[in-house]
C-alpha positions as CSV (number, residue, x, y, z in Angstrom):
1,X,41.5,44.6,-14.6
2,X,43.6,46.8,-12.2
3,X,40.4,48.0,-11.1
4,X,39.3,44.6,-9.9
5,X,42.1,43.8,-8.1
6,X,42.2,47.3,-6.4
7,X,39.0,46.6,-5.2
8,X,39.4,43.4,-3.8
9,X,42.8,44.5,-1.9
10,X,40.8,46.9,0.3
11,X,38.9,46.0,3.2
12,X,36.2,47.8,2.9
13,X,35.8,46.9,-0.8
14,X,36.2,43.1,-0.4
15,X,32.8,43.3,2.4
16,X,30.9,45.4,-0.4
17,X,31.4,42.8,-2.4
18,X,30.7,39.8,-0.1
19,X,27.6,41.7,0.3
20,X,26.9,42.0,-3.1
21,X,27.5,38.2,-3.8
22,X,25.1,37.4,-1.2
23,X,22.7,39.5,-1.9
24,X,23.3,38.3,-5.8
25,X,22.6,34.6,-4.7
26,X,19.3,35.6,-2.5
27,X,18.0,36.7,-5.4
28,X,18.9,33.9,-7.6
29,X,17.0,31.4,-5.0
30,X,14.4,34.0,-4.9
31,X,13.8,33.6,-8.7
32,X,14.1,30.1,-8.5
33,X,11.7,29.3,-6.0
34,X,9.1,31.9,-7.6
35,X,9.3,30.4,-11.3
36,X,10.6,26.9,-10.8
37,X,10.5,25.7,-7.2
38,X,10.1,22.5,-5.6
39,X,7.2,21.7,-6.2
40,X,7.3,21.8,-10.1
41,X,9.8,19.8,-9.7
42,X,8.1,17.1,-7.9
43,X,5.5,17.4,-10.3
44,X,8.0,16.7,-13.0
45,X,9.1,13.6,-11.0
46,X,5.8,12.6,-10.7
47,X,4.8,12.5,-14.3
48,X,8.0,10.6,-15.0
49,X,7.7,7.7,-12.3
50,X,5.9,4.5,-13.2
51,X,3.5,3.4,-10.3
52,X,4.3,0.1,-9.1
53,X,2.5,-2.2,-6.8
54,X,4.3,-5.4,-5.4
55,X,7.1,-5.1,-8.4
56,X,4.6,-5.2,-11.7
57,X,5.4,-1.4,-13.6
58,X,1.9,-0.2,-14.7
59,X,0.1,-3.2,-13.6
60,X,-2.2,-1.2,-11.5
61,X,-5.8,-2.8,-13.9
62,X,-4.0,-5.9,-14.9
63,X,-5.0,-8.6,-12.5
64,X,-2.9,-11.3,-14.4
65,X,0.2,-9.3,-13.9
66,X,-0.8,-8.4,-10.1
67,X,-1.6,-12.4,-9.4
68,X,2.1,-13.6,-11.0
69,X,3.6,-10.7,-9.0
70,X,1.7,-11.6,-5.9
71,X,2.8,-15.7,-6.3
72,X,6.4,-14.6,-6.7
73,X,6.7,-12.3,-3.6
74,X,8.0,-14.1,-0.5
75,X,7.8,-10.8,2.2
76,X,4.5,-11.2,4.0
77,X,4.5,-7.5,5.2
78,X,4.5,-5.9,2.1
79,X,1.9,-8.5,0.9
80,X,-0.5,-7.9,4.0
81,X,-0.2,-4.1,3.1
82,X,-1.3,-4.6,-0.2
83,X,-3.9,-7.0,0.5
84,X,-5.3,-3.9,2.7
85,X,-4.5,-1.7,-0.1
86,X,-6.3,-4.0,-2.6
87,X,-9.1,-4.1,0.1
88,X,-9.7,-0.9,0.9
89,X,-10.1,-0.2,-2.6
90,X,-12.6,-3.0,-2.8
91,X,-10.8,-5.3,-5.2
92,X,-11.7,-8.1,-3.0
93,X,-10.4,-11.0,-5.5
94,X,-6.5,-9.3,-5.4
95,X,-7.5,-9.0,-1.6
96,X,-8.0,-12.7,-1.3
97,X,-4.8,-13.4,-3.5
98,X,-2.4,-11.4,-1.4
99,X,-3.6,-12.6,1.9
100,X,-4.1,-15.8,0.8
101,X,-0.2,-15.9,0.2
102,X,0.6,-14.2,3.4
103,X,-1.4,-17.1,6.0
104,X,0.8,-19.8,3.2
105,X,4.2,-17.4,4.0
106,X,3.5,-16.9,7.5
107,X,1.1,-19.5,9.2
108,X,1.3,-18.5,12.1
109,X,0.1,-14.9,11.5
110,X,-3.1,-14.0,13.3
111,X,-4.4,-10.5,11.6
112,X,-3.0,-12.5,8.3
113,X,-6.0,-14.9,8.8
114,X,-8.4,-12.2,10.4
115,X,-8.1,-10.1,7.2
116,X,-8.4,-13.0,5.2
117,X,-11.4,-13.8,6.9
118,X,-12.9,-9.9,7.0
119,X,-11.9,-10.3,3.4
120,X,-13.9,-13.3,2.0
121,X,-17.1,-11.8,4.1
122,X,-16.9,-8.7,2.1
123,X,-16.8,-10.7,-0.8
124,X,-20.3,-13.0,0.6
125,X,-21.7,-9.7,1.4
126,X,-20.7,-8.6,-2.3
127,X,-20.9,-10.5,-4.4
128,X,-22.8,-13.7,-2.5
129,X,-21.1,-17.5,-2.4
130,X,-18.8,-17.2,-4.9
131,X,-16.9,-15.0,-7.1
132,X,-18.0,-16.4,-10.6
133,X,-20.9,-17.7,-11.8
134,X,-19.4,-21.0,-12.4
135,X,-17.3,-22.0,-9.3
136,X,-15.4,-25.3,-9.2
137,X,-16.1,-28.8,-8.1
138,X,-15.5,-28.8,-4.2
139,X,-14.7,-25.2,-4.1
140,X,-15.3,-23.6,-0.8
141,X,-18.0,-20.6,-0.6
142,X,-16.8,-17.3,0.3
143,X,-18.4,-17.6,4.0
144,X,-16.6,-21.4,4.5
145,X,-13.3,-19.3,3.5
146,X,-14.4,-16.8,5.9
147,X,-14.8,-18.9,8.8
148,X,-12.0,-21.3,8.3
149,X,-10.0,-18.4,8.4
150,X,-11.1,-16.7,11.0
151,X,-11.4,-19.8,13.2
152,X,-7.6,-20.0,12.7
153,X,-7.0,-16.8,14.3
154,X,-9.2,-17.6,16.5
155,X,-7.2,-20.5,17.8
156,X,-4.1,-18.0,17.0
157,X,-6.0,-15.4,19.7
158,X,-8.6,-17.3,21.3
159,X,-9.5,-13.9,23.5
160,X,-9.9,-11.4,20.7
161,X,-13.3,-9.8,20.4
162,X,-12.7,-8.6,16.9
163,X,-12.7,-12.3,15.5
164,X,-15.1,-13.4,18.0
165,X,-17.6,-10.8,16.6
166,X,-16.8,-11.4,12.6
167,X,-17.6,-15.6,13.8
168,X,-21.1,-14.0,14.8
169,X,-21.7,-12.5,11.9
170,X,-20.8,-15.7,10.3
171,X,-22.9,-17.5,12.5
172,X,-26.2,-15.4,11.8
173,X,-24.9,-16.0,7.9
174,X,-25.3,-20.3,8.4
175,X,-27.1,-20.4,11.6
176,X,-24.8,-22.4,13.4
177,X,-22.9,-22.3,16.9
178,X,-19.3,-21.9,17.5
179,X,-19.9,-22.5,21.4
């Protein structure tokens, strides 16, 4: 023990061992980034966390879940991003279901309706007027859904080429004339 403490007391001994320590923790962090690191870590974290999407744990398949979650949500942004989560990973009816909630949340929210619109003509182009084989009395056709909503944004933006394209496309669909 008197050793110790004669080493600490001198001057030179006490920067040896500040040295030392240092060098002591380097080492440490080296081993710790070699064998464990970061991004075993992360990987760890991953593993453990439950993917959620608007809310629902695990519902990621489970369109019942996603729908109820999707009818309870009242924020319109996050809803729009998952709508064009949803679409861009062609799951047109959750598409329709989130953005359909966003135009009835926010009506006066143009790319709301244009994505609705873009929405329900990938779903004519996909799958043709109607979702199932058995649609309801009076229920619209994917390309009337398309066009009512798209007219709305029209009318929202009357100048924007975007819609004004996706109407012609939906004009050479029903030959008709939005003039």
């Amino acid at each position: 023990m008197k050793f110790i403490m004669n080493i600490m007391s001198s001057t030179e001994s006490k920067e040896n061992t500040y040295k030392l320590v240092f060098t002591f923790i380097v080492l440490i962090f080296l081993f710790w980034t070699l064998f464990w690191g970061p991004n075993k870590i992360q990987k760890y974290l991953d593993a453990t966390s439950k993917p959620t999407v608007l809310g629902a744990e695990s519902a990621r398949e489970d369109k019942p879940i996603l729908i109820q979650s999707i009818e309870k949500s009242n924020d319109y942004l996050t809803l729009f991003k998952a709508g064009k989560d949803f679409l861009a990973q062609g799951k047109l009816e959750l598409a329709i279901a989130s953005l359909e909630r966003v135009v009835k949340l926010k009506p006066d929210f143009r790319d709301g309706f244009y994505l609705l619109g873009y929405t329900y003509l990938k779903s004519y182009e996909a799958t043709g007027d109607y979702f199932s084989d058995l649609p309801k009395e009076g229920e619209k056709t994917n390309l009337e859904q398309a066009e009512l909503s798209l007219l709305r944004a029209r009318k929202l933006d009357p100048k924007s080429e975007k819609i004004l394209l996706l109407l012609d496309k939906i004009k050479q669909a029903k030959k008709i004339d939005y003039s």
